[in-house]
DSSP file (Angstrom, degrees, kcal/mol; ACC not computed):
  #  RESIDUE AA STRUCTURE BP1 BP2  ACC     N-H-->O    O-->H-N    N-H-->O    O-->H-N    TCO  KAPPA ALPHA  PHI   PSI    X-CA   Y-CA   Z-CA
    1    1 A X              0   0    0      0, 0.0     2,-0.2     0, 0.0     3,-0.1   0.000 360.0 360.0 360.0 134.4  129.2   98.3  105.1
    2    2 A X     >  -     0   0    0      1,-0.2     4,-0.6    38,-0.0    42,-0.0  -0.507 360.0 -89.9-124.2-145.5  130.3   96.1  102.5
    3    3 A X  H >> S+     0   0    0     -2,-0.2     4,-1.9     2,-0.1     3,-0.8   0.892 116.7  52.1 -87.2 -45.0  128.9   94.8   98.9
    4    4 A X  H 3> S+     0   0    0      2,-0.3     4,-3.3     1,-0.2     3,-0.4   0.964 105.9  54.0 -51.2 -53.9  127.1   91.8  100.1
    5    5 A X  H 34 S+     0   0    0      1,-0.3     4,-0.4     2,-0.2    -1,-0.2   0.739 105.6  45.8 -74.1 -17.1  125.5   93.6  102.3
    6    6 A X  H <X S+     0   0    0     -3,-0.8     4,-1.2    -4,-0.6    -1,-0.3   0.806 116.4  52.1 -82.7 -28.0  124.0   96.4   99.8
    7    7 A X  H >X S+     0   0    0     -4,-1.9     4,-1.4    -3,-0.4     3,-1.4   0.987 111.9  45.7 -51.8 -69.2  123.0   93.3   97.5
    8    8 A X  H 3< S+     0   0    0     -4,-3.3    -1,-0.1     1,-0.3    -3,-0.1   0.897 119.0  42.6 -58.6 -29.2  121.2   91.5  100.8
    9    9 A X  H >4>S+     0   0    0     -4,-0.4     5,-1.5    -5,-0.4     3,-0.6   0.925 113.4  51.0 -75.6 -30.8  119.6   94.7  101.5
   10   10 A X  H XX5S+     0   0    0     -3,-1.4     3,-3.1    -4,-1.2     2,-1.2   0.966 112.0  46.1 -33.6 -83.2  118.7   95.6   97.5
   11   11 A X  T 3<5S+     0   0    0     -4,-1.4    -1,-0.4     1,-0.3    -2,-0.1  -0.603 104.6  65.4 -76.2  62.2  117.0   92.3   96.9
   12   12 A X  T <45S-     0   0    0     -2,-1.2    -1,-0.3    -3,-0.6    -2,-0.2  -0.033 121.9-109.8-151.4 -36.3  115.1   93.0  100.7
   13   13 A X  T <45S+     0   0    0     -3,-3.1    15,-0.3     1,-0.4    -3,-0.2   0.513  76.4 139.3  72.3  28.4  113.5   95.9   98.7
   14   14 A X     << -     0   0    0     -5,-1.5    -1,-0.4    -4,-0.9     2,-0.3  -0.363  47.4-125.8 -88.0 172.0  115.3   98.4  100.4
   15   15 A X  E     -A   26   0A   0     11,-1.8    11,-1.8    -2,-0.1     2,-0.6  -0.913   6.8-140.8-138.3 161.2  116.6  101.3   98.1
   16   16 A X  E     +A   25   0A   0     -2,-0.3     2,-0.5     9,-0.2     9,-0.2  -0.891  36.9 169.6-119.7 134.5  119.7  102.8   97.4
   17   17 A X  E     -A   24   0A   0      7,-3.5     7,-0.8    -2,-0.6     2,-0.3  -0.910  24.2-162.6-136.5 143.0  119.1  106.8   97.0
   18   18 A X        +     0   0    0     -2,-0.5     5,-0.1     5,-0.2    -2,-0.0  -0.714  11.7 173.8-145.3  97.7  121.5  110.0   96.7
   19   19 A X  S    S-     0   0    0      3,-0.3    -1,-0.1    -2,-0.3     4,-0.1   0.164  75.7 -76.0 -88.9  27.4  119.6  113.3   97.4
   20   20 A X  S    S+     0   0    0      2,-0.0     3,-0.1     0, 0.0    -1,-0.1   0.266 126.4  85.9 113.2 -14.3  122.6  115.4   97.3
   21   21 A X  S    S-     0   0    0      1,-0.2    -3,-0.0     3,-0.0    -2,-0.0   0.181 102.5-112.1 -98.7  17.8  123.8  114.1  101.1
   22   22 A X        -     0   0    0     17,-0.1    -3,-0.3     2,-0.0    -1,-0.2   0.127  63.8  -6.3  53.3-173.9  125.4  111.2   99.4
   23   23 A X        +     0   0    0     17,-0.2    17,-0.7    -5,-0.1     2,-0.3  -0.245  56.4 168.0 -43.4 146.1  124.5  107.2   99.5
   24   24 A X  E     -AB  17  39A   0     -7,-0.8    -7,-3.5    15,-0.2     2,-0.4  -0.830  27.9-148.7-125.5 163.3  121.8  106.1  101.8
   25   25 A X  E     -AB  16  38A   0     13,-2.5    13,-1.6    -2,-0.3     2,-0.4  -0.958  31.6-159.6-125.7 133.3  120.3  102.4  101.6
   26   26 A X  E     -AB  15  37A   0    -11,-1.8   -11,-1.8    -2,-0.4     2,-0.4  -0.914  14.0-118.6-108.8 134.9  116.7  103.2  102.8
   27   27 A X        -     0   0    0      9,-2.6   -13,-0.2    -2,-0.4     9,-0.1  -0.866  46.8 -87.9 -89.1 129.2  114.3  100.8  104.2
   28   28 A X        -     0   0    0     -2,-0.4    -1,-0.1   -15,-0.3   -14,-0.1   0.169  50.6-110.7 -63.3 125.6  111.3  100.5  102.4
   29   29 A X        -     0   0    0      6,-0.1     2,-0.3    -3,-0.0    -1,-0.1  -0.449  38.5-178.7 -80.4 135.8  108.6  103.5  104.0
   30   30 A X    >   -     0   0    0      3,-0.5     3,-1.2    -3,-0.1     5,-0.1  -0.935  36.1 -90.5-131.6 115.3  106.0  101.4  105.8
   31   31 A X  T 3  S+     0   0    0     -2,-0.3     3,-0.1     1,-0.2     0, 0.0  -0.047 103.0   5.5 -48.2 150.9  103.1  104.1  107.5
   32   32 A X  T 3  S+     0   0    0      1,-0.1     2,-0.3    -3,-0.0    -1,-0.2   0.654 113.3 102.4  60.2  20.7  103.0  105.5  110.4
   33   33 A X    <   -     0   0    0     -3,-1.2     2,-0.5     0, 0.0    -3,-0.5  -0.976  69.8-114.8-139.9 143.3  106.8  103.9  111.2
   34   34 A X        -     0   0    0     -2,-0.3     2,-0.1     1,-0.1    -3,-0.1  -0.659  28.4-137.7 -97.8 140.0  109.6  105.2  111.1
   35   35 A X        -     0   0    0     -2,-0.5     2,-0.3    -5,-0.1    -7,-0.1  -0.285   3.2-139.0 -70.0 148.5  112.2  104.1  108.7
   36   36 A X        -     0   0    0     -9,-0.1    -9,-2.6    -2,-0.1     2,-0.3  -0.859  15.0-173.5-124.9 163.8  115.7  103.4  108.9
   37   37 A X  E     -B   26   0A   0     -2,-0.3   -11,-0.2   -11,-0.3     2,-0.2  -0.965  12.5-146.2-159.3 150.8  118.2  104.5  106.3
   38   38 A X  E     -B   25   0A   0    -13,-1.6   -13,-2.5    -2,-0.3     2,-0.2  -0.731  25.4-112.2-140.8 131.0  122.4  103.4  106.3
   39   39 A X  E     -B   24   0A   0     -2,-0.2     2,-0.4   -15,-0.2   -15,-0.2  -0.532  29.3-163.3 -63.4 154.9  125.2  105.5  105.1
   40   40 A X        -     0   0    0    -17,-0.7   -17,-0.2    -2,-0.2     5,-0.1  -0.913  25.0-118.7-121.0 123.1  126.6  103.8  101.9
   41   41 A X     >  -     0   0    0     -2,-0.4     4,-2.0     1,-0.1     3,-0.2  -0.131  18.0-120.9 -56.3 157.4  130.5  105.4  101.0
   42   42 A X  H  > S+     0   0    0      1,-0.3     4,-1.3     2,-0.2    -1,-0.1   0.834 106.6  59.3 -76.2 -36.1  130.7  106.9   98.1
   43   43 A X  H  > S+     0   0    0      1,-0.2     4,-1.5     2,-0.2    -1,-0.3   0.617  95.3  54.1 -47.2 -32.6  133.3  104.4   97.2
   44   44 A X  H  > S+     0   0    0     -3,-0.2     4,-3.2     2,-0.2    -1,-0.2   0.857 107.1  54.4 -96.5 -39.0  131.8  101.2   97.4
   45   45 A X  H  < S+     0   0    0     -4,-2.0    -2,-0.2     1,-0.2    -1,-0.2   0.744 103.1  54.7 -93.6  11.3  129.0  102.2   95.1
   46   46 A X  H >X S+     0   0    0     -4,-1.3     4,-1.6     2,-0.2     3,-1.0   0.817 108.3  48.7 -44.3 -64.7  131.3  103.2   92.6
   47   47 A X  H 3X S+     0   0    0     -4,-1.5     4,-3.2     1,-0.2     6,-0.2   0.892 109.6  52.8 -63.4 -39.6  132.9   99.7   92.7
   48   48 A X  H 3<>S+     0   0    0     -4,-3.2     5,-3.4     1,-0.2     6,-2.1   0.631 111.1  51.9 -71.0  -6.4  129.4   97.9   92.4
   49   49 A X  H X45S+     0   0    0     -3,-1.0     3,-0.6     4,-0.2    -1,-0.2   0.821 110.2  41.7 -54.1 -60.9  129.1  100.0   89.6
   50   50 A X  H 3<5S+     0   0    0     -4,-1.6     2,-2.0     1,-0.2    -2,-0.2   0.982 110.1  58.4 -54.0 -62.3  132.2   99.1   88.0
   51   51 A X  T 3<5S-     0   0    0     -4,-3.2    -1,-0.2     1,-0.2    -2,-0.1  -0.004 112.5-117.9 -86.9  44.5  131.7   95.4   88.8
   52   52 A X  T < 5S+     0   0    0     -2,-2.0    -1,-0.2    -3,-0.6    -3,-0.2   0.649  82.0 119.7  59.6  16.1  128.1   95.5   86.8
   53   53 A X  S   <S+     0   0    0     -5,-3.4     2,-0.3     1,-0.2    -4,-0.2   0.986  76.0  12.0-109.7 -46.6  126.2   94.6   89.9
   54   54 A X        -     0   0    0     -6,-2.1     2,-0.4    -9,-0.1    -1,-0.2  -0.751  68.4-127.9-104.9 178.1  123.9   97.9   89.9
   55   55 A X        -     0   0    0     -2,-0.3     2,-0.4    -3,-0.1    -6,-0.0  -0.992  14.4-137.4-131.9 126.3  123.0  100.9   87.6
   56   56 A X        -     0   0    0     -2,-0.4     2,-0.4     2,-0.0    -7,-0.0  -0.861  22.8-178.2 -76.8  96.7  123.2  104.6   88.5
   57   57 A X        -     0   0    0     -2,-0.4     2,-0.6     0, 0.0    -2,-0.0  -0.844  13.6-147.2-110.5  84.5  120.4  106.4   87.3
   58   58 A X        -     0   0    0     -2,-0.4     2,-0.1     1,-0.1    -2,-0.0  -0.515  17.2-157.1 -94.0 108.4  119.8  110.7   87.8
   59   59 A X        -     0   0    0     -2,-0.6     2,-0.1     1,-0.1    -1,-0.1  -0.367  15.5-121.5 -76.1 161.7  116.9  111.5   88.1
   60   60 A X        -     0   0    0     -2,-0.1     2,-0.4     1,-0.0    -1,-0.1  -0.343  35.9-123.7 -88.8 157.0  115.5  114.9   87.3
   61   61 A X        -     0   0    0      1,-0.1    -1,-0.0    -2,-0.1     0, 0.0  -0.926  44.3 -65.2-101.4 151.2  113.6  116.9   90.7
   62   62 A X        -     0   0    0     -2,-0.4     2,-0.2     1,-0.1    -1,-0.1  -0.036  45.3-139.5   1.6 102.8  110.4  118.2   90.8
   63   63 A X        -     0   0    0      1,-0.1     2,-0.2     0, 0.0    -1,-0.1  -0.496  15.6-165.5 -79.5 138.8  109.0  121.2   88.6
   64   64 A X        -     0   0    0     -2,-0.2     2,-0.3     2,-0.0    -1,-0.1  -0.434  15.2-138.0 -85.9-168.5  106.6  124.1   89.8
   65   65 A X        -     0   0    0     -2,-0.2     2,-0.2     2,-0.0     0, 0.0  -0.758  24.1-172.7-140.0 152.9  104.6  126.6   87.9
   66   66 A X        -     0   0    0     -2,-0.3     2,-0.1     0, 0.0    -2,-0.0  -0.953  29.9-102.5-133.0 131.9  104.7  129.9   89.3
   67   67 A X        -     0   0    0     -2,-0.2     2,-0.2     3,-0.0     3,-0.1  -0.568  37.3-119.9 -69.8 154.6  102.6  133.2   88.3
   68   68 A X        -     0   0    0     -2,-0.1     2,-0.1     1,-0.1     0, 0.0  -0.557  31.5-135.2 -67.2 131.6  104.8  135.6   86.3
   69   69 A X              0   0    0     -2,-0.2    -1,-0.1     1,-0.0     0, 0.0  -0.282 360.0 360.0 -67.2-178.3  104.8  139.1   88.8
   70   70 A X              0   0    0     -2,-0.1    -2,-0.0    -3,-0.1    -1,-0.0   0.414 360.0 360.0-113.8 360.0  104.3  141.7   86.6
């Protein structure tokens, strides 16, 4: 994997996502097909960071409500 090729894949609409299992570059979810999704090293998006070419955003997860037991 390099940088050009997370750029090509970016501007593709593909997404770059870290749910705790580190980078994956994801292909944009189509129904009923299965999707394919790319390690990215942790390293490289670090440097594309540095070198201004994307932004690292953490996001919050998903709240319940739960009843109080008593």
């Amino acid at each position: 994997m390099t940088p050009q090729n997370v750029i090509e894949k970016l501007e593709q609409g593909w997404e770059l996502r870290n749910r705790g299992t580190g980078w994956w570059l994801c292909e944009p979810m189509i129904p009923y097909k299965r999707t394919e999704s790319l390690p990215v090293p942790e390293e490289l998006v670090s440097q594309l960071e540095k070198d201004d070419i994307i932004q690292t955003k953490l996001l919050t997860t998903s709240a319940i409500g739960l009843l109080k037991q008593p």
